[in-house]
Structures are given as C-alpha cells and as structure tokens.
C-alpha positions in Angstrom: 0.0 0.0 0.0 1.5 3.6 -0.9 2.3 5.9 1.6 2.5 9.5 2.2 5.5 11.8 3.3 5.5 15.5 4.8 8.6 17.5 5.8 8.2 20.8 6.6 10.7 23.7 8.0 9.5 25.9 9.9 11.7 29.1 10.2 11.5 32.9 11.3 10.2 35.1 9.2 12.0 34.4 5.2 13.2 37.4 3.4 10.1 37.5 0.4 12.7 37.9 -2.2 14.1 34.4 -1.3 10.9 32.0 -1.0 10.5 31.6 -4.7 14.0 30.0 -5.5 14.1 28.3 -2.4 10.8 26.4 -3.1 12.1 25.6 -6.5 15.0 24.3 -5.5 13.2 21.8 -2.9 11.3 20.6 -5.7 13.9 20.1 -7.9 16.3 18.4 -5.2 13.2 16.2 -3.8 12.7 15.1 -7.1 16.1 14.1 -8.0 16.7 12.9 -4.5 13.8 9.9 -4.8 14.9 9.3 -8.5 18.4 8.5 -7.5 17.1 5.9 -4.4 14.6 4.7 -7.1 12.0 5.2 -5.4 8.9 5.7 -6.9 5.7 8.4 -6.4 2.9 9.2 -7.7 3.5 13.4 -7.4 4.9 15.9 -5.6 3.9 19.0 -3.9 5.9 22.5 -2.5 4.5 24.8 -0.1 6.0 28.1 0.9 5.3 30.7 3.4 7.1 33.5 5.4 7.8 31.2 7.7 8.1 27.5 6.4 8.8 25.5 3.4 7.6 22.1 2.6 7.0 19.1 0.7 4.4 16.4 0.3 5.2 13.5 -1.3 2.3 11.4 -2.4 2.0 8.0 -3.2 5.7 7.4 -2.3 6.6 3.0 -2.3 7.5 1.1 0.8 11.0 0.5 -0.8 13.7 1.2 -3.7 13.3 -0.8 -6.4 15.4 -3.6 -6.9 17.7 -3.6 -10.1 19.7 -6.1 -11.7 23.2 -4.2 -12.6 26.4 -5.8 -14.7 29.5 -5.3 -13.3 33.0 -4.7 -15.1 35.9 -6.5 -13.7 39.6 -7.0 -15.3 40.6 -7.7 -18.6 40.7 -11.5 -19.0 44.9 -11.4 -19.8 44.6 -10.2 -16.2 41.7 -12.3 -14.8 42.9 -16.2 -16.2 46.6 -17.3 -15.7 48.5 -19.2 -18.5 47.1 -22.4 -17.5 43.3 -20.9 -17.7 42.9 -20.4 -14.2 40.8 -17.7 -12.3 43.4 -15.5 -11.2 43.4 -13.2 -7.8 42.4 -10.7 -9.2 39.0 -12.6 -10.7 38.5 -14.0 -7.7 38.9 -10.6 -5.6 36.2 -9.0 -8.3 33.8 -11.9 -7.6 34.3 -11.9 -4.2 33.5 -7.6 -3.9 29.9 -7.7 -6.1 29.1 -10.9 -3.6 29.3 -13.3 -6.3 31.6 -16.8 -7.5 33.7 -17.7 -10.5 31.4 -19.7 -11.3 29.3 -16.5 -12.2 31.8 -14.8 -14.6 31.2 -14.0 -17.9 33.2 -12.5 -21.0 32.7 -9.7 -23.6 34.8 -8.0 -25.7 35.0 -4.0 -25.2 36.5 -2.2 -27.8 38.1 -4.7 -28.6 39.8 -5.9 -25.3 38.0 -9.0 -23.7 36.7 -8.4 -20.0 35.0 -10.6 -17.6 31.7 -9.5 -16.1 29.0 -11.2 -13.2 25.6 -9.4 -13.0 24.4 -8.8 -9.5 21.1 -8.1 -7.8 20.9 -4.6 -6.1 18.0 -5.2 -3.7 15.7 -2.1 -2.6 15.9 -1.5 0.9 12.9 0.2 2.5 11.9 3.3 1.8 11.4 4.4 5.8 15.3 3.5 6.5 16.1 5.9 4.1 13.6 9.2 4.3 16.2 10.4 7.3 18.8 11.0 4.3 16.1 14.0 4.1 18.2 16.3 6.4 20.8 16.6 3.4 18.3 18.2 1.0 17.1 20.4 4.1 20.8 21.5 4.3 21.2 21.9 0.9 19.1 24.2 0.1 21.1 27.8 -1.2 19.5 31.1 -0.1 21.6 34.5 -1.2 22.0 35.2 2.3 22.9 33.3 5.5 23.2 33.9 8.9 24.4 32.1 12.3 22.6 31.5 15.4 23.3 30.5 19.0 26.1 28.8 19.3 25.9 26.7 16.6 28.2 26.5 13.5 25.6 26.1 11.0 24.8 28.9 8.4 21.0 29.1 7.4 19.3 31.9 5.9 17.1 32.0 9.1 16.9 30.1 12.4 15.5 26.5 12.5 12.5 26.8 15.0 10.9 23.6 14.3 10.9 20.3 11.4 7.7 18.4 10.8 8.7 15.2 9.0 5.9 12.5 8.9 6.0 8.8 7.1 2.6 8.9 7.4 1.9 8.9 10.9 5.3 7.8 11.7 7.7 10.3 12.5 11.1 10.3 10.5 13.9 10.8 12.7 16.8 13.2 12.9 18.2 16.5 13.9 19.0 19.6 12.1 21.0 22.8 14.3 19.8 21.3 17.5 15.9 21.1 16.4 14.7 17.7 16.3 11.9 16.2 13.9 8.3 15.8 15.2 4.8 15.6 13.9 4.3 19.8 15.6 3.7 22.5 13.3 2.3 26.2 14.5 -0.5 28.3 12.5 -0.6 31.8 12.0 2.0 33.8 14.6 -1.3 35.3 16.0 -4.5 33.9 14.9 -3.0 30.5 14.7 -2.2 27.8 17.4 0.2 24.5 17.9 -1.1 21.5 15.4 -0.3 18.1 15.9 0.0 16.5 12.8 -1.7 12.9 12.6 -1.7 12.0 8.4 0.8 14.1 5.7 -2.3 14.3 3.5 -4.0 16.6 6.7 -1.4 19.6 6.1 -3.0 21.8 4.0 -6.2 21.7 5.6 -4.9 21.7 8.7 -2.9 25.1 8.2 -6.2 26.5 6.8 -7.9 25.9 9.9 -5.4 27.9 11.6 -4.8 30.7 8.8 -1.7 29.5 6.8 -2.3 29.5 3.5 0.5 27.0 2.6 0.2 27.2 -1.4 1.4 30.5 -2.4 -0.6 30.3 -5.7 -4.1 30.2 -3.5 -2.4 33.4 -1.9 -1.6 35.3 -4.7 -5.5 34.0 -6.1 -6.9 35.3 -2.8 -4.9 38.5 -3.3 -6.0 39.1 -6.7 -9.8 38.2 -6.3 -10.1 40.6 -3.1 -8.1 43.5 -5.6 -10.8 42.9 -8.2 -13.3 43.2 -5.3 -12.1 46.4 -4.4 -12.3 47.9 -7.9 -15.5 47.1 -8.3 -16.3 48.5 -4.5 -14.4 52.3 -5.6 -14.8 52.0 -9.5 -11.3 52.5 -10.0 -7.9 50.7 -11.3 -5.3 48.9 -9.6 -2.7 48.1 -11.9 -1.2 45.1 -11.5 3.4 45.0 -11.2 3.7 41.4 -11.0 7.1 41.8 -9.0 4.6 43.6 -6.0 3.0 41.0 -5.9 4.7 37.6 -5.9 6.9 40.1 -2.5 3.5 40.8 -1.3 2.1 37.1 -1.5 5.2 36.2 0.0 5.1 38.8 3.2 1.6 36.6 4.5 0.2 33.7 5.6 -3.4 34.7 5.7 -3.8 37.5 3.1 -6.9 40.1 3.5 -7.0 43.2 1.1 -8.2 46.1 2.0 -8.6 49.9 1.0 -6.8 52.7 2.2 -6.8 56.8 1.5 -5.1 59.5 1.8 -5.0 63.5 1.6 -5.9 65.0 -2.2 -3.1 67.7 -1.7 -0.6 65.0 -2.0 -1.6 64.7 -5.7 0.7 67.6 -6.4 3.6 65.4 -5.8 5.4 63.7 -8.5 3.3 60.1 -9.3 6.8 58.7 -8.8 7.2 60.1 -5.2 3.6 58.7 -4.4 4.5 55.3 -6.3 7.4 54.7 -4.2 6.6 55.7 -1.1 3.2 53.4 -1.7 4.7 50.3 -3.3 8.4 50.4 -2.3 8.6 50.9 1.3 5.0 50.6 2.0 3.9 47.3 -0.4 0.9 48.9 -1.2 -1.0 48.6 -4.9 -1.4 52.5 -5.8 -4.7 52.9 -7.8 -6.1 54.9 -10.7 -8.7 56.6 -12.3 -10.0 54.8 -15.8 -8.6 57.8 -17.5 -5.1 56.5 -16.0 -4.4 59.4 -13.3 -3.7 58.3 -9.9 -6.4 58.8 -7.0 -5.8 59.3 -3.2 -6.5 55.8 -2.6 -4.3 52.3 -2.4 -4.9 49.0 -2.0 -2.7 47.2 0.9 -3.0 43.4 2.1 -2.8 42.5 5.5 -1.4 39.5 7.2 -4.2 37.8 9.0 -8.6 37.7 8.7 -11.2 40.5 8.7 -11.2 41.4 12.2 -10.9 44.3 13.5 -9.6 45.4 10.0 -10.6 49.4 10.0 -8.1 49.9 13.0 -5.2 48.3 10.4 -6.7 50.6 7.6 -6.4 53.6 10.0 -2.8 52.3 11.2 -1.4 52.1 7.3 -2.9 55.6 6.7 -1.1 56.6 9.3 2.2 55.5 8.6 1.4 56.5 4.8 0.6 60.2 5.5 3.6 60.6 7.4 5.6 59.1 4.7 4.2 61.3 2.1 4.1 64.5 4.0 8.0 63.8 4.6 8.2 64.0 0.6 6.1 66.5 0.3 8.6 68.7 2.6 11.6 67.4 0.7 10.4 67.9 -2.7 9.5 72.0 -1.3 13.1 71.9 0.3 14.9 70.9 -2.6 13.2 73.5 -4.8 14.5 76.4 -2.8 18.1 76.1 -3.5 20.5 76.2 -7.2 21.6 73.1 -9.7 25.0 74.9 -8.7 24.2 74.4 -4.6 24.0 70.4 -5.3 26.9 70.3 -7.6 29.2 72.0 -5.2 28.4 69.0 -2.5 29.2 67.1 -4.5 32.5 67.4 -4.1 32.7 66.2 -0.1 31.1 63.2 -0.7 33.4 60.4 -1.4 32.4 57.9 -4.5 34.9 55.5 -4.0 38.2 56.3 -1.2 41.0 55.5 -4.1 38.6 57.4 -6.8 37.8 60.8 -5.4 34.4 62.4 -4.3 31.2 62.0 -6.4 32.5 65.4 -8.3 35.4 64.0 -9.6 33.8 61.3 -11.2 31.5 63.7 -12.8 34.7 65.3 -14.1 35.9 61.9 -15.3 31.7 61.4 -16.8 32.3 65.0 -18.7 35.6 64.0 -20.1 34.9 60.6 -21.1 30.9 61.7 -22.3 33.1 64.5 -24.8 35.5 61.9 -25.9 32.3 59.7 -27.2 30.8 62.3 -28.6 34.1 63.3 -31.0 34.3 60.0 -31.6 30.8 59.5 -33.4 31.0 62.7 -35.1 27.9 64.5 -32.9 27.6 67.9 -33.9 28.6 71.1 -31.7 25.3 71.7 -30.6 23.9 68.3 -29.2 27.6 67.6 -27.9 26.9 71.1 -25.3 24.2 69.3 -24.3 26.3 65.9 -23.7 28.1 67.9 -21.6 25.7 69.4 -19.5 23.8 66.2 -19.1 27.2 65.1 -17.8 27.6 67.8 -15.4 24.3 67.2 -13.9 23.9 63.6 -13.9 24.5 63.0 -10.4 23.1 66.3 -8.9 20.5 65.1 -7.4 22.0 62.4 -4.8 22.5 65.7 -2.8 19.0 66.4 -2.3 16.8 65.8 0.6 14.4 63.4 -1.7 16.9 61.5 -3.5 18.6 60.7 0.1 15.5 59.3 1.8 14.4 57.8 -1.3 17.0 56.9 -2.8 15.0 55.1 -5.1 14.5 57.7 -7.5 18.0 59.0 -8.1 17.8 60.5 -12.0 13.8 60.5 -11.7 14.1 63.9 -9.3 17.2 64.7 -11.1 14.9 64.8 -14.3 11.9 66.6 -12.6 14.3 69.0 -10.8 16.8 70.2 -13.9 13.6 70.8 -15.7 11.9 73.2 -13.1 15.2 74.5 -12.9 15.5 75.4 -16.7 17.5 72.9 -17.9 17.2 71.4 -21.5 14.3 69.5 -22.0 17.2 66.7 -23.4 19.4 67.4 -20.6 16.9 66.4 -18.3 15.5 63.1 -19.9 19.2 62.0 -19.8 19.8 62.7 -15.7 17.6 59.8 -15.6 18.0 57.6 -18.5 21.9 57.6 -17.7 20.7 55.4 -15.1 20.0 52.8 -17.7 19.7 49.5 -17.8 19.2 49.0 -14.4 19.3 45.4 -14.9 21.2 42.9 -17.1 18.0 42.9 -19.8 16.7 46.7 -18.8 15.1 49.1 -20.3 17.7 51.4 -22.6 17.8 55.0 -22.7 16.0 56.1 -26.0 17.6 59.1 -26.5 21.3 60.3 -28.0 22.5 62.1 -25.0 21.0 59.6 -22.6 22.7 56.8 -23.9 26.1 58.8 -24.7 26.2 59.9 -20.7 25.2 56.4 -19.4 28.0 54.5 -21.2 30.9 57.4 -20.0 29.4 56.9 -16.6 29.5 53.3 -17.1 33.0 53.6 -18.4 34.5 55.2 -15.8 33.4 52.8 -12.9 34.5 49.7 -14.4 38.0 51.3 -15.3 38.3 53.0 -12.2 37.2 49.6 -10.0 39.5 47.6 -11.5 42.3 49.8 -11.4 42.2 49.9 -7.7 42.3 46.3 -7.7 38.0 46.3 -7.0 37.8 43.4 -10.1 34.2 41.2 -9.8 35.4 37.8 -8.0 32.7 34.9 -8.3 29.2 36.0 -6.8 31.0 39.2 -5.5 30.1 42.5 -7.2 29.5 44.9 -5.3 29.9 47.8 -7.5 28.0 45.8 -9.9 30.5 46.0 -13.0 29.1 43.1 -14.9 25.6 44.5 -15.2 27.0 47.8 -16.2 29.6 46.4 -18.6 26.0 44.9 -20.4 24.6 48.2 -20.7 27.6 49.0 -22.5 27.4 46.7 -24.6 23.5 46.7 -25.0 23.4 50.3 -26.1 26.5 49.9 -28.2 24.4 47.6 -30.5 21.3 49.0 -29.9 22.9 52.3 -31.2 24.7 50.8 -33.4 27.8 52.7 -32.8 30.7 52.7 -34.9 33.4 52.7 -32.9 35.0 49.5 -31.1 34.1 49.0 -27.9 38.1 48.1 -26.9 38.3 51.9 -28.1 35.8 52.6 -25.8 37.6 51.4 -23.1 41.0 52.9 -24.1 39.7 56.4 -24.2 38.7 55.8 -20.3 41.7 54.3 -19.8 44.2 57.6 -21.9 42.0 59.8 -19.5 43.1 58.0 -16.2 46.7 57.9 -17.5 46.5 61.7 -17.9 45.0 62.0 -14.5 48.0 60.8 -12.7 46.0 59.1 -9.9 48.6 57.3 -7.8 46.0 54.5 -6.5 45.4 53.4 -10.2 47.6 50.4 -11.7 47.3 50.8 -15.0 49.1 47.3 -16.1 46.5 46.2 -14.2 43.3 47.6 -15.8 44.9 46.8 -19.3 45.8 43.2 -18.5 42.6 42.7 -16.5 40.3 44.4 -18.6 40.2 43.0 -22.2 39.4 39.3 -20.4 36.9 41.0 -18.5 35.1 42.8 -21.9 35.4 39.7 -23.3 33.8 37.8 -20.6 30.5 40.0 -21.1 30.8 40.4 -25.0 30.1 36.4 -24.5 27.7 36.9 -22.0 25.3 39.2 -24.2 26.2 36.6 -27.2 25.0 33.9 -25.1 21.8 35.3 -23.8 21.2 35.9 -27.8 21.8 32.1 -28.5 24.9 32.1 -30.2 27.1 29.1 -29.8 30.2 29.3 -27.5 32.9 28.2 -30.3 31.3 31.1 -32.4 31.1 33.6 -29.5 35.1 32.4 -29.0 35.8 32.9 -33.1 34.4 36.5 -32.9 36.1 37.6 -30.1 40.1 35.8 -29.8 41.7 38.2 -31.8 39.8 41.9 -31.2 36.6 43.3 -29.2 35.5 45.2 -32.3 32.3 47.0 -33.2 29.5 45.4 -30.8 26.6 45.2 -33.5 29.4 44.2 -35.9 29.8 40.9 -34.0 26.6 40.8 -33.1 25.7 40.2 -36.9 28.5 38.2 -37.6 27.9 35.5 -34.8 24.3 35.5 -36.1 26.1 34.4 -39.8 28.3 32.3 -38.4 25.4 30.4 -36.4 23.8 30.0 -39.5 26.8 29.0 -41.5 27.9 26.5 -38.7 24.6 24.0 -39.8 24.7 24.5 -43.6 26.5 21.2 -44.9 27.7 22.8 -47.9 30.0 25.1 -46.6 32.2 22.5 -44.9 34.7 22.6 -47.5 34.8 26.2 -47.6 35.5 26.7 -43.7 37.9 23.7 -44.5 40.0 25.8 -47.1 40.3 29.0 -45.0 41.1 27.6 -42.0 44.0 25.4 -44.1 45.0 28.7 -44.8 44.6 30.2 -41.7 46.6 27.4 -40.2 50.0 28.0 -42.4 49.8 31.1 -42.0 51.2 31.4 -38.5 54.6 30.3 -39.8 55.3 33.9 -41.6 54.7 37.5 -40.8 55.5 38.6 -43.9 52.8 40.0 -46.5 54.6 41.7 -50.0 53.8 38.9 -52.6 55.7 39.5 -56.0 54.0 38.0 -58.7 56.8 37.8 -60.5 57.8 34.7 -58.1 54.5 32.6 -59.5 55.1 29.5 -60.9 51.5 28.6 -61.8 48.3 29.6 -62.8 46.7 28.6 -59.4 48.7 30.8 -57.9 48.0 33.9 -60.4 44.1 33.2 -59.9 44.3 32.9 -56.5 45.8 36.4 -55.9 43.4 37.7 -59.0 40.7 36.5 -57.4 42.4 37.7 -53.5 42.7 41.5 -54.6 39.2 41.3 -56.3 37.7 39.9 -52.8 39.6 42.6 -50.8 38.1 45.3 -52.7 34.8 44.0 -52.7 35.5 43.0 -48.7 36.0 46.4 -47.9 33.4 47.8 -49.8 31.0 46.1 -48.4 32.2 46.3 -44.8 32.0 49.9 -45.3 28.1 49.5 -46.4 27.7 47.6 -42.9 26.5 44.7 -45.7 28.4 41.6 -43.3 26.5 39.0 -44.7 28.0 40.1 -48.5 31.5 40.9 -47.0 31.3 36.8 -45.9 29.8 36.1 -49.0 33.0 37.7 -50.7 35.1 35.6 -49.0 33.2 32.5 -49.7 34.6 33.1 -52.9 38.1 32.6 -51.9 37.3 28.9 -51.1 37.8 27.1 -54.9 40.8 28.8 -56.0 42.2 27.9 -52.6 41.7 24.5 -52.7 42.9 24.5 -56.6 46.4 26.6 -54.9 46.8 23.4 -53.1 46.4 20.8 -55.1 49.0 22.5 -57.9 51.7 23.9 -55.5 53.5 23.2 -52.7 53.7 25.4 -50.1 56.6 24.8 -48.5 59.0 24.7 -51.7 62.9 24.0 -50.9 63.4 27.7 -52.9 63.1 29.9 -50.2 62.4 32.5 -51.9 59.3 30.6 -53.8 58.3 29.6 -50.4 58.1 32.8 -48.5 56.3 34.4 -51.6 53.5 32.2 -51.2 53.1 31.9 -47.6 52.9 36.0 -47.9 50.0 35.4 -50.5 48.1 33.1 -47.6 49.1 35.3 -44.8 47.2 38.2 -46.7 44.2 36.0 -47.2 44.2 35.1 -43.5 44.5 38.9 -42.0 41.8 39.0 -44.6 39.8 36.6 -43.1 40.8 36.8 -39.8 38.9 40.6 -40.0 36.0 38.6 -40.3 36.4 35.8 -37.4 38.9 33.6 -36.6 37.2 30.4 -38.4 39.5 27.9 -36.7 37.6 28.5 -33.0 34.4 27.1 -34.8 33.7 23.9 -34.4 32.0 23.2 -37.5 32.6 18.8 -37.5 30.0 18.5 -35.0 27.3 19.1 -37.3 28.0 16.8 -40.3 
C-alpha cells in the first residue's frame, strides 16, 4: 500500500525575495533525491510561506526498487593465468559484487576482452532511508545566510521547528539542534500549535489555523479581493507582478483592504507617491479609468477581517507621514540652485582611491566629450552631452533623493527641468541610469545613452584599477551589469566605434589624471578578459554558440553590433552542410599562415596559374570585402570571401607550399598570410567547431 511523506521547516520570518527559488530548489532536489534511491511516487507537492517551506510526497513505495546491474571487472589477460585459471584478481572481483567464479562471464569492449558477473541490487525500505532528508534540508542555497546561537551552522534564518511524517510515523533526525516531530504552528497570532496525525491533513490543517501553505491560492486570494475592491471604488489597480509575488510572499493569511489618503498629496510627482506606496509601504497604488492616480491604495494584510478598519487607520497613518516627509523634501529641494548640489558634490566620497562623487562627474564629462568626438555628434547636441554630464549626479545631494533613494535621475529629471535645464538634458539625468538590470530598459535618446556609457566607463575602469575586479558572486559595485549596458546600447545604437576603443579612451583619461592609486598594467591586463567575458555573455543570452562567440572575439573586441551580426552568420553557416569545405579551405590557410609575418607577394615569383588566380581573385575579394564592410553589408562581405574557397583549394592541389626555394616559399606563404589577416577581420574560423554538425 503507498504511503505519504510531509517535511516541513519551519523558520522565522524568510526574506520574500528568497521563497521563490528556495521552493524551486526543494522541488527540484526532492525530485532528483527519490529518482536516484529509485524510489517511486505518484506526485509531488511544494509549499512556501514567510515562515516555512515544505513538501508532500504522495504516493511514495514502501521501498527502492530492486535492479539487476552488470559489473565490469579485469581484462581477461589479467583475470585467467597461462594455464586458464581464475586469477586473484577474478576472484577478488567476484568476491567484492558478492558473487563466485562460477558467475563470470566475457565480452569484448572495444576490442579488449573483459570478464563480467551481474548482480542483484536489492531495494531496501523506503522508511530506513527518508532520514537522508536532512541533506536536501541543508542543501538548500539562499543568497543570504546567517548564524545563530552557538551553533556553527549557516542558514538563511533560524531553524524553530521540522515536521517530518512517514505517514503517521515520524522520520527521525536533527538539524542545528531542532529535532523532527509531527508539531507545526498556524498563523503567529490567529494560529495555534497542530499536531500532525496523516501528511495528506497539512494543508487543511494550516487553513484551519490561517496558513495559506500554497502561495498560488495566496496570490488567487490577493487578486480576487483587488478585483473586489475595484468594483467597491470604481477605480484601477494596476497590477506590477514583481509587487505581488513580494507581497504574497510577506503573508500567511492574506486580507485586502482599501486605504486613503489626503488629495493635496496629488501635487507630488506620481513617482514620489508610487514609491513611497509600493516600495517601502507594499501597497498597490490605484487609478482613475482615465489613468491618473487617485488618493486611494490598496494594501493586504497578514491575518482575517477582524478588526480590519483599525489596520486601515494604522497604514494611513504610517502612509501620510511618509508622504508628508516627501512633500517637505520635494518643497526643500526646490528652494536652492543646480550649482548648490553640484558643489556638495565634491565632499562626498564615491569611491576612497577614486575621489568624491565630483570628480567622477569630471571623469563622466571627459569621457561623455571623448564619445561624442568619436561619433562625429555635432557642436550643438555635444553642449548638451556635456551638460547632461555635469548634472547627472546632482540630485543624490537632495533631501528626496537621500531618503528615497529610489529615484536617483527620476528627481534629477523633474528638478533640472523646473530649474531650466534642456528639456534633453533632463531626460538623460535619468536615463543615464540605464539598464538597471542585465536585460533593462535602454535609454532612448542620444544624449541619454552617450552619458550612461561614460558613466558606465568610468566605474569599471576606475574599479578595476584599484584592484576592485568582480570575483565569483561578488560584485558589489555591480561592474558586470554595467559592462552589459555598455554593450546593450553599443548595438542597440549601433555605434561605430570599437568598444576596446571605448575602453581605451577611459583608460588615456586615467593615464593623464596621474592618480597614484590606479595600476594601469592592471586595468589593461585585466580588462580586455573581462570585456570579453560579457561580450560572451550578451552573445550567449542571444543564443549564439560558445565556439562562435570564441571565433568573434580571440583576436579583437571590435564593433558590438558588428559581432553581433556576424555571430548571427556564423550560427547560421555552422549548420549548412555545404560550406564545410569552404571553412575547410580558409582555415588550411589560416593554419600555415602562423609560420610567416610577412605580406609583399611579388607575382613575379609565381610559378603557376593557381597561384596567379588565387591572388586575381584575392585583390578582387579585398576590394569587394571592404566595400561592403564599409556599407555595414556583413553578410556580403562573408559572402565575398566564400569566394576565396575554390581557388584555394585549386592553390593546393597545384603547389606546394613549403617549396625548398626559399624564396618561392616565402612568396606564397605571404600570399596566404594576406588572405588570413583578410579573413581573420572577419572571425577567426579555426575557434568554430563546425565537425559537429556533419
């Protein structure tokens, strides 16, 4: 008869932002757990709260099932003597899998002839092994972790009690000093202690005392009692997905409710009366149907009905004095000059070996000018690159900005503007922010996207100068993610200009600085495998192939939508059959030509009329190469050397490279070494693993 299983943690209070994964992850390692013991269930289910995860196991057999497994002993030189005999070392193997001689077998392997018994693996029960459950318990990663007590264990919260049922046995053992039981605990408050009789009783059982243990029925309940409370004050409650899988993971009993406050607050910016309602206070601000936000919000609440308008009153409360603390800040703020922030600036320290915040906005002007020169932007926007610059980080000095810090660049936006600042100027205080994340939102205009990549620039040069280079899951200045944004606007934008040149022009300014914390060997040796590192990254994320992500970038970190387009040729090229024996022929060429440096070929020194049509039909490609490089028309440009192919493999066939004459010789490995730099400025075709697919 099949059985159930329960184990449950119970812990204090989980940060929301970690329940997700770590509910995943005890699904996943249950599930590969009772697949490696073999043994079998009918389904499992994860539960996850603030303050426990869990997992029912239903169905689960009374033991492993039992295999039949063949077992690989010596080679049979090794396992017979000259006379035929079963040697130790047969014997030895025998004796290990709990078998005889007279069980041994032969068959040949690859063509070496083995011996072999086949044993019985019996299944041992399944309720000798559930205590192996503490591993997956301990297993389980969270992104932070803390000690407790005395004890030397590192959990993301304290152990405060294990529920671990084999129906209604309990399975034994001990985790940081807590030990199993069949005693679980309802809601903090409204709940009480529950014993535990049958694993299939949990759910219900929680209910009873107001634990909603399936955070899908929480975020159902949260989203039927939001579209009760539209229809109650015929209004909108837009829905950010991220709110609420942290709101459905902050309770165990959820109960929305409806909350106002004063109309005068309106006259704040939305984004001061988003913040202070979703970020600090999880609340779900709420519109009109024309899209304008009302004095209303929509807040959920830990726990039942009762005595609910006090808790309204209570979160208007704290609200109000939230909002009337922006309301003073954003009044403050207005009073003083752009120039009043900017000078502040300057006595707040960005990074100790880098300067204040105002040098770096030095190094952002500089480095914002240098772009700007670079792609040929006219005198005019270029001022406006500058000022953009100047002000970018203006606004970390305000009152708002410093108690929510939040919207750093959206107050610097909404400030420059009521200041008289260029309509442009302003858009880019914010956008320079972006991408926030690894996949963000990019700034959509010129100047925006100029000011966020010097700003950009100057961190990751600066960091790792002074030795601050990303290490594993260490990055605290967050160099990776802003290295992306580099490269995401560099394509998006399609710049022109390398991003290695990018880079340099950072590092010639730093050089010129003469700042005697900065080791510029350093950030030159460090930095091109870093770039590199995240050109493969983006690649990666846009499905291209590691062999072709390491043929577009061993040689040079060129123009980012340049290799962008070419990996996408190359990981179509990779799976067409018939261009095999072209890749073949370059990369032959590719391959002799690291044994000279030298490029003049006299065609005087031709012997044959493969070698005359070869560098015909060479100059003719180059022409055509460039050209079309030059019309950003990479698919022709690899077209054009798709050409190269026949009269290459024609060269080989009628000559011979390495000819005694020497002079014969070094004339025509200068011919191949100029079609390899050739197609080298393409990729290097000998990274790409092309065999696999034919």
């Amino acid at each position: 008869m099949a059985k159930n299983v329960l184990f449950e943690i119970g812990l204090e209070e989980l940060p929301a932002r970690f329940i997700d994964d770590a509910e995943k992850q005890l699904k996943v390692k249950t599930t590969s757990w009772l697949d490696d013991l073999r043994i079998t269930y009918s389904k499992i289910e994860t539960f996850s709260t603030p303050r426990r995860l869990a997992v029912l196991i239903h169905d689960i057999a009374e033991k492993q099932a039992t295999i039949e497994e063949e077992a690989k002993g010596p080679a049979i030189k090794i396992a017979q003597d000259d006379q035929g005999n079963w040697s130790k070392a047969a014997v030895g193997f025998t004796k290990g899998q709990g078998k005889t001689v007279d069980d041994i077998y032969t068959k040949d392997v690859k063509g070496t002839t083995y011996i072999f018994v086949n044993k019985v693996i019996e299944g041992k029960l399944t309720g000798s092994l559930l205590p192996e459950f503490k591993n997956i318990i301990e297993s389980i990663q969270f992104g932070k972790n803390m000690r407790w007590g005395n004890g030397t264990m590192r959990y993301v919260r304290p152990i405060r009690w294990m529920v671990a049922l084999f129906e209604e046995e309990i399975i034994p053992f001990e985790i940081a000093g807590v030990q199993t039981s069949n005693v679980t605990y309802g809601h903090r408050f409204l709940g009480k202690e529950v014993v535990l009789r049958n694993p299939l009783d949990y759910k219900l059982e929680m209910k009873n005392n107001f634990v909603i243990v399936d955070s899908n029925v929480r975020e159902k309940m949260i989203l039927e009692g939001i579209k009760q409370a539209e229809e109650k004050g015929n209004f909108i409650v837009p829905i950010d997905q991220d709110l609420l899988d942290e709101v459905r993971n902050l309770v165990e009993y959820p109960t929305v409710f409806i909350g106002s406050f004063e109309k005068e607050f309106l006259k704040l910016p939305s984004e001061v009366l988003v913040t202070s309602m979703k970020e600090h206070q999880r609340y779900f601000p709420v519109k009109s149907n024309t899209g304008t936000l009302l004095p209303y919000f929509v807040g959920v609440r830990n726990g039942d009905s009762n005595a609910l308008e006090t808790v309204i009153k209570g979160n208007e409360k704290v609200l109000r004095a939230r909002l009337s603390d922006g309301q003073f800040f954003f009044e403050e703020d207005q009073k003083n000059s752009v120039e009043f922030y900017l000078d502040k600036l300057n006595s707040v320290v960005f990074q100790v070996k880098l300067g204040t915040i105002g040098e770096k906005v030095s190094r952002v002007v500089s480095i914002s000018e240098k772009i700007a020169q670079s792609l040929n932007i006219d005198a005019e926007v270029t001022q406006k690159i500058i000022r953009a610059a100047q002000l970018s980080k203006f606004d970390l000095m305000t009152n708002m900005v410093n108690e929510f810090t939040e919207l750093q660049g959206t107050m610097g936006e909404k400030y420059a503007r009521s200041f008289g600042e260029d309509e442009s100027v302003a858009i880019a205080i914010r956008e320079h922010y972006m991408p926030t994340s690894a996949g963000g939102e990019l700034p959509e205009t010129l100047v925006g996207a100029i000011v966020s990549v010097a700003d950009k620039l100057d961190t990751i040069v600066g960091c790792i100068g002074v030795g601050l280079k990303p290490t594993g899951s260490q990055d605290p200045y967050g160099l990776r993610r802003q290295a992306t944004g580099i490269l995401r606007i560099a394509n998006d934008r399609e710049w022109g200009i390398p991003v290695a040149d990018l880079f340099k022009l950072t590092i010639e300014l730093y050089e010129s600085l003469d700042l005697e914390h900065v080791d510029f060997e350093v950030i030159k040796k460090e930095l091109h495998a870093f770039i590199q590192q995240r050109v493969a990254f983006v690649l990666k994320e846009r499905g291209i192939e590691q062999d072709i992500i390491q043929a577009i970038t061993s040689h040079q970190i060129g123009i980012m939508s340049d290799m962008v387009k070419k990996a996408s040729i190359l990981s179509a090229k990779r799976n067409e059959a018939s261009f095999k024996p072209i890749q073949e022929a370059l990369v032959r060429v590719l391959n002799l030509a690291e044994k000279t440096e030298e490029t003049v070929v006299n065609p005087e020194y031709f012997e044959t009329d493969s070698e005359r049509d070869l560098f015909d039909i060479y100059e003719n490609v180059q022409a055509s190469y460039q050209e079309l490089i030059v019309q950003d028309n990479l698919e022709g440009a690899f077209s054009a050397l798709e050409k190269l192919a026949e009269p290459i493999h024609l060269f080989f066939e009628n000559n011979m490279v390495m000819a005694e004459n020497e002079q014969l010789r070094k004339n025509r490995l200068a011919l191949l070494n100029r079609i390899a730099i050739l197609v080298n400025n393409f990729a290097d075709l000998n990274a790409i693993e092309w065999k696999q697919h034919f």
